[in-house]
N, CA and C atoms of all chains as a GROMACS GRO file, in nm:
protein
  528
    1UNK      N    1   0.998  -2.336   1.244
    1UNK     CA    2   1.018  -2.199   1.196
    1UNK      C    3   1.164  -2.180   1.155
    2UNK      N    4   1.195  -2.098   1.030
    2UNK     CA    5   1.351  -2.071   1.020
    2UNK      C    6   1.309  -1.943   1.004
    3UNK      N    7   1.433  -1.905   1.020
    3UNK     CA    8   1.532  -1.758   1.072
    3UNK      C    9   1.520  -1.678   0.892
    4UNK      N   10   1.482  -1.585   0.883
    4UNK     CA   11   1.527  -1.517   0.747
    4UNK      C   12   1.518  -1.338   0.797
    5UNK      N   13   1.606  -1.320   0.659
    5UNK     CA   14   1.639  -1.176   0.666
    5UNK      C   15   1.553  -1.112   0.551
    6UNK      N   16   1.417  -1.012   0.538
    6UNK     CA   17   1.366  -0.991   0.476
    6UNK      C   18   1.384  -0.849   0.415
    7UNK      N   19   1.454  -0.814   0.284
    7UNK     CA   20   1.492  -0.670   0.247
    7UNK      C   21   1.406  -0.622   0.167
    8UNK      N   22   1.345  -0.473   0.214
    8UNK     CA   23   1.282  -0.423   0.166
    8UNK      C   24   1.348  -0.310   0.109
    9UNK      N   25   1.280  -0.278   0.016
    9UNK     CA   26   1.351  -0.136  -0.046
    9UNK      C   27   1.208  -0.070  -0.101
   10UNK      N   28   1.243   0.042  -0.093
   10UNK     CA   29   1.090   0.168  -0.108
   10UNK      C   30   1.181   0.284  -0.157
   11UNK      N   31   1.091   0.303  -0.272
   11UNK     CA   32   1.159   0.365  -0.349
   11UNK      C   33   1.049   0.499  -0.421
   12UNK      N   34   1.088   0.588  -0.468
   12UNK     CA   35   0.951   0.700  -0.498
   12UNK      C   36   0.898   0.641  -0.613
   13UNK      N   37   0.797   0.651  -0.628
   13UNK     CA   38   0.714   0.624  -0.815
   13UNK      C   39   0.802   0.712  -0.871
   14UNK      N   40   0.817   0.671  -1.011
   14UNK     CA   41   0.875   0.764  -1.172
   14UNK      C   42   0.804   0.867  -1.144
   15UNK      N   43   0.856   0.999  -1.117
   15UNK     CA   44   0.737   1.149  -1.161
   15UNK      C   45   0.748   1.200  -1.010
   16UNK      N   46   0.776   1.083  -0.909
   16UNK     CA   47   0.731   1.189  -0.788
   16UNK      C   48   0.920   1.265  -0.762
   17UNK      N   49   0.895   1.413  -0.727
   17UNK     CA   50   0.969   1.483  -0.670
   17UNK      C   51   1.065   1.428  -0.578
   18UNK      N   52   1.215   1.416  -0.617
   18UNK     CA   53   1.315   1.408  -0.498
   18UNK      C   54   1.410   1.519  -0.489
   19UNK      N   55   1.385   1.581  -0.411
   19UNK     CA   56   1.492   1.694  -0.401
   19UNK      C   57   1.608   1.647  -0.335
   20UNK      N   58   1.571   1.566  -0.210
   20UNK     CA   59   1.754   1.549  -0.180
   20UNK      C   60   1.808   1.415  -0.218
   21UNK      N   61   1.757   1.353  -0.323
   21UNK     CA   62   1.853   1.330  -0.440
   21UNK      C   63   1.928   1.410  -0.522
   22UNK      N   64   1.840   1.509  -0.593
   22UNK     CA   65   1.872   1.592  -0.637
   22UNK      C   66   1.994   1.716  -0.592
   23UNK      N   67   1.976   1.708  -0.458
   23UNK     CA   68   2.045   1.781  -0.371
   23UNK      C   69   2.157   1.725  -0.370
   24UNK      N   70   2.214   1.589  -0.341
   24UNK     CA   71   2.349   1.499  -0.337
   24UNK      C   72   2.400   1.502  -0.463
   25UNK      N   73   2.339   1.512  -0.576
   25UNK     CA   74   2.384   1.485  -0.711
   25UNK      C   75   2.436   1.613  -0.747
   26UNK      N   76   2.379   1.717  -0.703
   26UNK     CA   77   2.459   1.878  -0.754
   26UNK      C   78   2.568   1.879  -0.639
   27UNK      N   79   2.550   1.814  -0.536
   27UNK     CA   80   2.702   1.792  -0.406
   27UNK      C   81   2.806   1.748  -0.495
   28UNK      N   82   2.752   1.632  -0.517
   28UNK     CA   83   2.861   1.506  -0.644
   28UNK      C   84   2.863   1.611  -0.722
   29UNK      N   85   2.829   1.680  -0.792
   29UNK     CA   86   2.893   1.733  -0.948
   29UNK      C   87   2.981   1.842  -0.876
   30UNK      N   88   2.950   1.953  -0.791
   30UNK     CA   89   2.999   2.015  -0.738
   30UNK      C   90   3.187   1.947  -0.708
   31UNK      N   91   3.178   1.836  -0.668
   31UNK     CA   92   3.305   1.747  -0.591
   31UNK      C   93   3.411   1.719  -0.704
   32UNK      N   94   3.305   1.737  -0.829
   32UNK     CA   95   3.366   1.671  -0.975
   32UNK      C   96   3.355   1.561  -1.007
   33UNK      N   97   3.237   1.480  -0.988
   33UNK     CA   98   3.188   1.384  -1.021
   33UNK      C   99   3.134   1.380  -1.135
   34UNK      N  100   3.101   1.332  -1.227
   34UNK     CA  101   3.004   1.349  -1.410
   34UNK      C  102   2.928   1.210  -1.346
   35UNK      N  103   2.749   1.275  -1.312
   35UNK     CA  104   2.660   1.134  -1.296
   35UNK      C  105   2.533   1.203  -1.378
   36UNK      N  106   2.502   1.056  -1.457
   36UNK     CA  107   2.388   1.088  -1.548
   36UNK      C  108   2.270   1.104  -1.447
   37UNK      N  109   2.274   1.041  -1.370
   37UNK     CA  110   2.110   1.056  -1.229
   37UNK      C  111   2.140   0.991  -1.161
   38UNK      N  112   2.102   1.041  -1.023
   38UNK     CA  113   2.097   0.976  -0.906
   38UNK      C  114   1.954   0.910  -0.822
   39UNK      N  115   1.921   0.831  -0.808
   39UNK     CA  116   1.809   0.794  -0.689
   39UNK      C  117   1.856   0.775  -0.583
   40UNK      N  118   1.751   0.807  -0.471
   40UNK     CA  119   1.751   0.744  -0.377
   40UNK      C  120   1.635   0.667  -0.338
   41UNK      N  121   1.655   0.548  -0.218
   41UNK     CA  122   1.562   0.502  -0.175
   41UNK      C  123   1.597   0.442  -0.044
   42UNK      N  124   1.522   0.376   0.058
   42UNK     CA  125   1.527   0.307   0.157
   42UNK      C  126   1.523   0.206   0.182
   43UNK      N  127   1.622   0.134   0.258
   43UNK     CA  128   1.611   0.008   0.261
   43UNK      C  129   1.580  -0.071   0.403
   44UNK      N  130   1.505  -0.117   0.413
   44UNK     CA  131   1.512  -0.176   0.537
   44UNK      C  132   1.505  -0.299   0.592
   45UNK      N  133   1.606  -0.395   0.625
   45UNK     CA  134   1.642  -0.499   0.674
   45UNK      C  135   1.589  -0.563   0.773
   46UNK      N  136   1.480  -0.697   0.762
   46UNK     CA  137   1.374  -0.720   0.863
   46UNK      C  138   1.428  -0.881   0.896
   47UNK      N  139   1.500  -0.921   1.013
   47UNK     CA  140   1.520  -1.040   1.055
   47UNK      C  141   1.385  -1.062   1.139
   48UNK      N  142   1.334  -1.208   1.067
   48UNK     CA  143   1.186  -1.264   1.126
   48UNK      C  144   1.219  -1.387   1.103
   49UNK      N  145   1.135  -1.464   1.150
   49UNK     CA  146   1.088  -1.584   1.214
   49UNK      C  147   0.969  -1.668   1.106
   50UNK      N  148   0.961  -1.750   0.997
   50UNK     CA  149   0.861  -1.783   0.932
   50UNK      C  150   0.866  -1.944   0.920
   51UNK      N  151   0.755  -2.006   0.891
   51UNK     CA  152   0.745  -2.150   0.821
   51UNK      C  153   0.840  -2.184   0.689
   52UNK      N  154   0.845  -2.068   0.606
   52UNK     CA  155   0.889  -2.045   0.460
   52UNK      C  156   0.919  -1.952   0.436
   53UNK      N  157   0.967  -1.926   0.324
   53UNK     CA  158   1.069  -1.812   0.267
   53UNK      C  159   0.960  -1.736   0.166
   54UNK      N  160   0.828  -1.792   0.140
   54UNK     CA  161   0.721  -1.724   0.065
   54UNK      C  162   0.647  -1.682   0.195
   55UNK      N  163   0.615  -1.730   0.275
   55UNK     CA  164   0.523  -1.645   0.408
   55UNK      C  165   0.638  -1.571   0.450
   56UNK      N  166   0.764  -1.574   0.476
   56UNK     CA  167   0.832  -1.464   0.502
   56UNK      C  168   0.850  -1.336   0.452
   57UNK      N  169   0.834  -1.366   0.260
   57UNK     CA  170   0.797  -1.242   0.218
   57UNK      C  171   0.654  -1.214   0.171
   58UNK      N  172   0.564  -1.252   0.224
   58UNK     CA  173   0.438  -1.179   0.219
   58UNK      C  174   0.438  -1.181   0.372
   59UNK      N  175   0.500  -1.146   0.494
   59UNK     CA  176   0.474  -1.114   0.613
   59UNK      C  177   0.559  -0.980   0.563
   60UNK      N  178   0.685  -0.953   0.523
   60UNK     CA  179   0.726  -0.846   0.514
   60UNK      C  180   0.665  -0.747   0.372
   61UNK      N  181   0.604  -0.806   0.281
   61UNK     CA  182   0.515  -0.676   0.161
   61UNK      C  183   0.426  -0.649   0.249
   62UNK      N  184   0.345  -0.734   0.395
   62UNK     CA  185   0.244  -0.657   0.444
   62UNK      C  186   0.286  -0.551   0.525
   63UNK      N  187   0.430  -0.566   0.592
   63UNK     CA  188   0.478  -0.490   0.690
   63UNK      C  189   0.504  -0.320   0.587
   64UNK      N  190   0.551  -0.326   0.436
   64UNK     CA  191   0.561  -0.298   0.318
   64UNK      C  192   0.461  -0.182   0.307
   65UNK      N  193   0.337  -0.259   0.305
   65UNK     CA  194   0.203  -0.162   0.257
   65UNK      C  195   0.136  -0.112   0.394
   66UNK      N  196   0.168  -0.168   0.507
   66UNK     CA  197   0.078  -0.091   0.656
   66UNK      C  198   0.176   0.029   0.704
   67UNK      N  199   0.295   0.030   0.644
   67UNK     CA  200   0.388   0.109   0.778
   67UNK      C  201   0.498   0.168   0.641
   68UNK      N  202   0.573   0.076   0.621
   68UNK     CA  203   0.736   0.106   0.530
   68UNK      C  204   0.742   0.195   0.443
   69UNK      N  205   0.605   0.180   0.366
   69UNK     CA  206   0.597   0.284   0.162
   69UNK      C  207   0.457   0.330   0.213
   70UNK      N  208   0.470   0.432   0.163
   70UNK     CA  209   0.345   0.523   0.135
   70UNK      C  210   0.285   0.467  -0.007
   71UNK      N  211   0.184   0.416  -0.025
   71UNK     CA  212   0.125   0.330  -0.160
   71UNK      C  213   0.086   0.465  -0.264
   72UNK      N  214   0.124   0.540  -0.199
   72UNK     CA  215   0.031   0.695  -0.326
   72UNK      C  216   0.179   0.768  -0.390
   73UNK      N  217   0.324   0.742  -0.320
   73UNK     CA  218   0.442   0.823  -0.373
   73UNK      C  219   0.528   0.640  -0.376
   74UNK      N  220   0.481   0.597  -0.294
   74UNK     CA  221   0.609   0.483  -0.331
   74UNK      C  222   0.604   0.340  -0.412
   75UNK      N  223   0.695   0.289  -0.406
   75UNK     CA  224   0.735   0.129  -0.461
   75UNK      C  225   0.804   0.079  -0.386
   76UNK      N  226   0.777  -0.069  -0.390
   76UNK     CA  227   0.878  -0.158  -0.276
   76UNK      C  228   0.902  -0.260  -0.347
   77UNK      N  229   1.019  -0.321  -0.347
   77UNK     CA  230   1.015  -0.460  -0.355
   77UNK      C  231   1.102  -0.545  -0.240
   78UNK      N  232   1.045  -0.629  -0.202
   78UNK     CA  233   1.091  -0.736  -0.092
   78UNK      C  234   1.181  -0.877  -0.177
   79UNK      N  235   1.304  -0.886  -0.096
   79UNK     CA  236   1.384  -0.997  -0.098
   79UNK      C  237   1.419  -1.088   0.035
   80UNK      N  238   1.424  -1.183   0.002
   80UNK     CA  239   1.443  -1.300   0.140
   80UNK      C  240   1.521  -1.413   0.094
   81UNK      N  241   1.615  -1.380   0.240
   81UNK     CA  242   1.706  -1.467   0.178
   81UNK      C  243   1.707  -1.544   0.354
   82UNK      N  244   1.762  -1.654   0.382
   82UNK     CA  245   1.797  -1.757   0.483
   82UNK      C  246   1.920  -1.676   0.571
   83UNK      N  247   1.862  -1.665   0.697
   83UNK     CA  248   1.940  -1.588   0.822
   83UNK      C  249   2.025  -1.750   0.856
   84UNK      N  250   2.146  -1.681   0.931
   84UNK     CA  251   2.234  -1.763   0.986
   84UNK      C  252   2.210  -1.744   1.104
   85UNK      N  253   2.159  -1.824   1.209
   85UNK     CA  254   2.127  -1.780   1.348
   85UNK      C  255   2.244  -1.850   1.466
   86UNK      N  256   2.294  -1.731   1.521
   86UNK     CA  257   2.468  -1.796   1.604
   86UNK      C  258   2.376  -1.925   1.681
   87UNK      N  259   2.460  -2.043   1.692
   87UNK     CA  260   2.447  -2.144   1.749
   87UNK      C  261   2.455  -2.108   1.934
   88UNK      N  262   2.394  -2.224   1.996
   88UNK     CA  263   2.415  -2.160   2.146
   88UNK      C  264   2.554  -2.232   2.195
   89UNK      N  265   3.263   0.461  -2.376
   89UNK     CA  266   3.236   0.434  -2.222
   89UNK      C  267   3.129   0.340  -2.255
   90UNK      N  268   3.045   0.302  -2.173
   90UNK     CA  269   2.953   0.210  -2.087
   90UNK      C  270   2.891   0.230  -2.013
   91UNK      N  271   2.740   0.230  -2.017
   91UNK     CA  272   2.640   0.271  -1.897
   91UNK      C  273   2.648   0.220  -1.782
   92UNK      N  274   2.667   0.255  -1.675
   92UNK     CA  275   2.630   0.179  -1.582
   92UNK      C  276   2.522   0.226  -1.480
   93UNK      N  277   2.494   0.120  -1.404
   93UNK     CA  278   2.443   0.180  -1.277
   93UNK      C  279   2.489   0.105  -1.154
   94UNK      N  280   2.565   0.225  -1.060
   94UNK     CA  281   2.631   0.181  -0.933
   94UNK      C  282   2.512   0.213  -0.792
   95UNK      N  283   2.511   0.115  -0.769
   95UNK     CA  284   2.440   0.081  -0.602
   95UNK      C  285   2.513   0.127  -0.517
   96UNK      N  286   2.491   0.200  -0.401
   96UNK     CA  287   2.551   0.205  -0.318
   96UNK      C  288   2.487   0.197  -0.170
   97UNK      N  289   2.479   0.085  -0.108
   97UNK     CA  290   2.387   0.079  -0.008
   97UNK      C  291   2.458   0.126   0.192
   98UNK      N  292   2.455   0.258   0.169
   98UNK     CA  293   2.474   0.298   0.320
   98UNK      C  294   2.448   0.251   0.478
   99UNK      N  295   2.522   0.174   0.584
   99UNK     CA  296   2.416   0.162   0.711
   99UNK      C  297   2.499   0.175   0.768
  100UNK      N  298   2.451   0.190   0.878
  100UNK     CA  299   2.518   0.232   1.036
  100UNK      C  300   2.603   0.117   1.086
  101UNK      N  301   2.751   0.166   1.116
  101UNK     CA  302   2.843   0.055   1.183
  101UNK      C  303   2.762  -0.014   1.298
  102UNK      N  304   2.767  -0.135   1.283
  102UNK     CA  305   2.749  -0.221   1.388
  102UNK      C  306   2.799  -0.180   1.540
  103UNK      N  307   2.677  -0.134   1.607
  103UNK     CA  308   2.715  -0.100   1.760
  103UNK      C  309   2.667   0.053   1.774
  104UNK      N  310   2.608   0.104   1.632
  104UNK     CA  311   2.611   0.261   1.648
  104UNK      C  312   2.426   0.262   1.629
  105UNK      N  313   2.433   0.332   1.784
  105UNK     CA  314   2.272   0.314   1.764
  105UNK      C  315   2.170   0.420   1.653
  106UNK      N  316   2.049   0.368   1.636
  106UNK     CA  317   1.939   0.356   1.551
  106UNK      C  318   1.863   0.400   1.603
  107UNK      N  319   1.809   0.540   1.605
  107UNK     CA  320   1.672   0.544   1.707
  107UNK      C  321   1.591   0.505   1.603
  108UNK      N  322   1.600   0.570   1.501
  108UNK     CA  323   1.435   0.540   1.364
  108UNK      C  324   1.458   0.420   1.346
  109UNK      N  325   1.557   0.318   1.330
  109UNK     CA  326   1.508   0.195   1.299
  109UNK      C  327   1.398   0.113   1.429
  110UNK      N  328   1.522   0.173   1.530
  110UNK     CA  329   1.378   0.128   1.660
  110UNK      C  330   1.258   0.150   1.656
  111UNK      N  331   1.202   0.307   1.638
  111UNK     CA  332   1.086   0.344   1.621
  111UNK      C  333   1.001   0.231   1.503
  112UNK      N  334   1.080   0.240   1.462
  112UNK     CA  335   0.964   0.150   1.310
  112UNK      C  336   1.008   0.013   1.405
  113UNK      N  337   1.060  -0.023   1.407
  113UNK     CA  338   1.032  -0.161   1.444
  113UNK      C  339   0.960  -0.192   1.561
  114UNK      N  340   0.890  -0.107   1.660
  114UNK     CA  341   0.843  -0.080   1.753
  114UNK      C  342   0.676  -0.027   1.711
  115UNK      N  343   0.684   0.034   1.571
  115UNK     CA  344   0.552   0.091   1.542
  115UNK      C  345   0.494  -0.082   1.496
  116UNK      N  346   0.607  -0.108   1.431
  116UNK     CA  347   0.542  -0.296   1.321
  116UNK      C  348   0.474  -0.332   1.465
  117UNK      N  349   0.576  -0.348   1.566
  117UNK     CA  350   0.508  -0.464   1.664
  117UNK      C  351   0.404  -0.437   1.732
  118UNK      N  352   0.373  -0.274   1.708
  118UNK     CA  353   0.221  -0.231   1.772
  118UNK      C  354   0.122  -0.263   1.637
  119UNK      N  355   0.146  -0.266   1.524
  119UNK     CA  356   0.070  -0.348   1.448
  119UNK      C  357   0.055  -0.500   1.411
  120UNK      N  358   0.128  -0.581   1.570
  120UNK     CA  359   0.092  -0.714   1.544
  120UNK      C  360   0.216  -0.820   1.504
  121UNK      N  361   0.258  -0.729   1.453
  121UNK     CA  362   0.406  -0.802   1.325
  121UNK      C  363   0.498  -0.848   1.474
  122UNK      N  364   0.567  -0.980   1.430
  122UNK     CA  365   0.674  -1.010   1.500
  122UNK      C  366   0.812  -1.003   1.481
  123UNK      N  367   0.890  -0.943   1.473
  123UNK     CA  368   1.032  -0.957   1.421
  123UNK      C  369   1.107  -0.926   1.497
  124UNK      N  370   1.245  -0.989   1.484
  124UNK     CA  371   1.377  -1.020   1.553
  124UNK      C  372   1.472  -0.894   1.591
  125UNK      N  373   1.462  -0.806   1.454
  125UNK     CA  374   1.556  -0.686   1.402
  125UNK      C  375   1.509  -0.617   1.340
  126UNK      N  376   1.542  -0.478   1.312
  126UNK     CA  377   1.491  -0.459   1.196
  126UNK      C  378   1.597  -0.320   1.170
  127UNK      N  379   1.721  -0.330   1.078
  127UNK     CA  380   1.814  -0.257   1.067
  127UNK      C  381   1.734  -0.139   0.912
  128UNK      N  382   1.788   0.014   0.910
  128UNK     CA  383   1.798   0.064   0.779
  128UNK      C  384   1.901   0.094   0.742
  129UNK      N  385   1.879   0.142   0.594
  129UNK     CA  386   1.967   0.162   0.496
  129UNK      C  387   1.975   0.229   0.433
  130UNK      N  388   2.045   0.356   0.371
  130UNK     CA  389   2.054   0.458   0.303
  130UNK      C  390   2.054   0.322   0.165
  131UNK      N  391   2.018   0.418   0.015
  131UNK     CA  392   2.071   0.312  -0.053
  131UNK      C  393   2.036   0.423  -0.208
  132UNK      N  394   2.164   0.438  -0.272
  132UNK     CA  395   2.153   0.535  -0.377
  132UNK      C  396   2.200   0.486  -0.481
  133UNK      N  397   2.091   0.534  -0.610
  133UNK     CA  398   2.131   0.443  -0.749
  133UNK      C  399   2.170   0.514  -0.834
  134UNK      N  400   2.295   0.494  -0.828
  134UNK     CA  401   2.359   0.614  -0.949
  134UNK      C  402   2.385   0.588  -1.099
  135UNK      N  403   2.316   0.670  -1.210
  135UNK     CA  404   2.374   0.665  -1.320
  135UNK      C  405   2.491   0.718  -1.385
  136UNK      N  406   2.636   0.638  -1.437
  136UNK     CA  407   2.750   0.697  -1.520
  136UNK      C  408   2.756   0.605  -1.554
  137UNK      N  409   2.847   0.697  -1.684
  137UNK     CA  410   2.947   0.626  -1.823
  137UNK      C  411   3.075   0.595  -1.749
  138UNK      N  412   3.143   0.500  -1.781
  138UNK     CA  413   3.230   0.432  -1.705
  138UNK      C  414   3.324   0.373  -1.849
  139UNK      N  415   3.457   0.340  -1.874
  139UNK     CA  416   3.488   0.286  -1.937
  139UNK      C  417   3.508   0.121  -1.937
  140UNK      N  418   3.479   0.092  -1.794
  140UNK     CA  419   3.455  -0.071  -1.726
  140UNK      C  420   3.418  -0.058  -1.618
  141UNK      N  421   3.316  -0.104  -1.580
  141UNK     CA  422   3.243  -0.198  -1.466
  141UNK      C  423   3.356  -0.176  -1.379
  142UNK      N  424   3.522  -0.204  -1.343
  142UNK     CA  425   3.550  -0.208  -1.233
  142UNK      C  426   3.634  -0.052  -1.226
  143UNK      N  427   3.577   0.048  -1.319
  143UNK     CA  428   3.620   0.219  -1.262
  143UNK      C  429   3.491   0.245  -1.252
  144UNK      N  430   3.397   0.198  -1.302
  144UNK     CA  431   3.226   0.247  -1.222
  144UNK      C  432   3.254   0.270  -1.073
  145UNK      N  433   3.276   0.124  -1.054
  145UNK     CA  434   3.292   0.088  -0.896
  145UNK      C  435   3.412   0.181  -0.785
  146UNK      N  436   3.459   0.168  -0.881
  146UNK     CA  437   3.613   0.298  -0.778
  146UNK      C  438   3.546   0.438  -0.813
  147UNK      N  439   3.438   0.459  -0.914
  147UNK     CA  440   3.407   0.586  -0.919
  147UNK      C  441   3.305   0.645  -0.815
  148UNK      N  442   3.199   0.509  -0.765
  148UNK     CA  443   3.109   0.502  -0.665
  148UNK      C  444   3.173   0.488  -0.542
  149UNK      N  445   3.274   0.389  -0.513
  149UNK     CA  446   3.346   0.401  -0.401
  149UNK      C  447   3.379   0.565  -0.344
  150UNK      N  448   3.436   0.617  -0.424
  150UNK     CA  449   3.494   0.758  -0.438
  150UNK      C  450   3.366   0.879  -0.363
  151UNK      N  451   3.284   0.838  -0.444
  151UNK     CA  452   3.136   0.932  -0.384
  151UNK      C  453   3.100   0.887  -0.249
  152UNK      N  454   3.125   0.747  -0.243
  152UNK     CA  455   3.093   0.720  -0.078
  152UNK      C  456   3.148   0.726  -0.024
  153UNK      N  457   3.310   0.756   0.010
  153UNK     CA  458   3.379   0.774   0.053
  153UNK      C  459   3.414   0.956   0.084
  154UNK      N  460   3.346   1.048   0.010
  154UNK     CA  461   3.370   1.185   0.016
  154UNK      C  462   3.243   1.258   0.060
  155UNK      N  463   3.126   1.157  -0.012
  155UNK     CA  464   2.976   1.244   0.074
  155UNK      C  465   2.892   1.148   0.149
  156UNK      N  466   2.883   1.039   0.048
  156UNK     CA  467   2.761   0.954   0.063
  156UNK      C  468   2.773   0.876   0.225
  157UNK      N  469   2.858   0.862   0.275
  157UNK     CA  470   2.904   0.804   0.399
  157UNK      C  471   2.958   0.888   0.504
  158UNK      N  472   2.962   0.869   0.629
  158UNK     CA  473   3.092   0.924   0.679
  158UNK      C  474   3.131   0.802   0.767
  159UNK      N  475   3.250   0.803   0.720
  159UNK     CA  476   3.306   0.652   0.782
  159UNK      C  477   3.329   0.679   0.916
  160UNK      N  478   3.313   0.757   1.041
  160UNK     CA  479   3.294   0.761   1.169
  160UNK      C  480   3.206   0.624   1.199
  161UNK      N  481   3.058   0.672   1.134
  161UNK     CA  482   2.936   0.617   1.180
  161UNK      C  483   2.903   0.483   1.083
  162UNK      N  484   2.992   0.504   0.914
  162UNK     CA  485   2.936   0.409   0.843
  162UNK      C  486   2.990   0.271   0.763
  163UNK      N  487   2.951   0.180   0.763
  163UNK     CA  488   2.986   0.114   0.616
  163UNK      C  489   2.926   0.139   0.540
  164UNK      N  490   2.964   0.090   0.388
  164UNK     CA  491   2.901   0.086   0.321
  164UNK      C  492   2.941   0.020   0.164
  165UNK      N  493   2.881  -0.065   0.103
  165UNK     CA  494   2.897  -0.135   0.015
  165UNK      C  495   2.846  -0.099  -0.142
  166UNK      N  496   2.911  -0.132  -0.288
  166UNK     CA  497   2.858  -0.095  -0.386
  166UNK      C  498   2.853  -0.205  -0.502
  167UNK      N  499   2.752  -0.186  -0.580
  167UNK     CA  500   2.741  -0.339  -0.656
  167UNK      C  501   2.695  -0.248  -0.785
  168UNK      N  502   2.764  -0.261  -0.900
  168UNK     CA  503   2.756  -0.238  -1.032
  168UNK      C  504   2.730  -0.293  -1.146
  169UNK      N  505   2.590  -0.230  -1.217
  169UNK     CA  506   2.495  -0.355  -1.316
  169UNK      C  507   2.540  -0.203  -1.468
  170UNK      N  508   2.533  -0.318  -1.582
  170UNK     CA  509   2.530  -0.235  -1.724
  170UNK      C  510   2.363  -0.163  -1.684
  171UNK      N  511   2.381  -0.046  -1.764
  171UNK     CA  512   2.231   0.003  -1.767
  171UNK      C  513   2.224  -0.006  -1.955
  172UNK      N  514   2.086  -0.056  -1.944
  172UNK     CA  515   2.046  -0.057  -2.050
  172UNK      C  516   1.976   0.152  -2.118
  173UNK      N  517   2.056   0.148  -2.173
  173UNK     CA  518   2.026   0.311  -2.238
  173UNK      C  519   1.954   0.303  -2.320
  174UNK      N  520   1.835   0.400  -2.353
  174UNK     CA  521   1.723   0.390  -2.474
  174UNK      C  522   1.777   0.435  -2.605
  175UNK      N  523   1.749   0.386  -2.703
  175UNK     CA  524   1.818   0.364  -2.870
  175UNK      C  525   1.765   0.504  -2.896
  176UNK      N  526   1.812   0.597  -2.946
  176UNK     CA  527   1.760   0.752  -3.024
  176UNK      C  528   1.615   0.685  -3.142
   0.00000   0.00000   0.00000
C-alpha cells in the first residue's frame, strides 16, 4: 500500500445560486478591489492508504458522490498526488 | 491588461482545530471508507484584468490578506492561470 493525498474540490453547477460568493465579491469591491467574478468552492484534502494512485482516486470520487458534493447542485473533481509519510 | 484567474486556496494553520473536517471524516468512516486525514479548504476563484500575472497575484494576495483569511487562524496560498475570455 502507498500513502497518497487525495484533493477534492466541489464546486456548484453553472446556474446554481451563490450568494456568499456573491456576498465576498461586493466585500472586495466595497475594499476597492475591480473583480470580474468570484467563485467559491470546497476543498477537501483526503490522506489514504491505496495499492495505486488510480484506486486512490476512485476511492476518493466515491467518498465524492456518497458524502462530499451533492450530485443535483454540485461538481467535483479529484487529484492525487504521492504522500510523504515521516519515517520512524 | 490580461485576464486572469487567481486561486486562492484558504486552510486552517496547522494545530488549529477542525471540528467539520472531523465530522466528515468521521461520517466517511461510518460509511466504510478508510482514511488517515482528512483536512478542508476554503478555495476562491477569482476573475481580473491584471496588467501581468505577477500584479494578479499581489492583487489576490491583497484580498487574502484583508478578507479572504484571517491570519490569526490562517494560511493561505494563491496560484494564477490566463483566463481565456469569449471573442464578441
Amino acid at each position: 500500500m502507498t500513502a497518497y493525498t487525495a484533493t477534492v474540490v466541489v464546486r456548484l453547477k453553472h446556474g446554481v445560486l451563490d450568494p456568499e460568493a456573491e456576498t465576498t465579491q461586493r466585500a472586495l469591491e466595497r475594499l476597492g478591489f475591480e473583480l470580474d467574478d468570484l467563485r467559491s468552492a470546497d476543498r477537501f484534502e483526503i490522506d489514504l492508504d491505496a495499492p495505486d494512485a488510480g484506486t486512490a482516486e476512485e476511492e476518493a470520487a466515491e467518498m465524492a458522490e456518497r458524502l462530499l458534493a451533492n450530485p443535483t447542485i454540485h461538481d467535483y473533481d479529484v487529484t492525487v498526488a504521492e504522500r510523504a509519510t515521516p519515517e520512524a
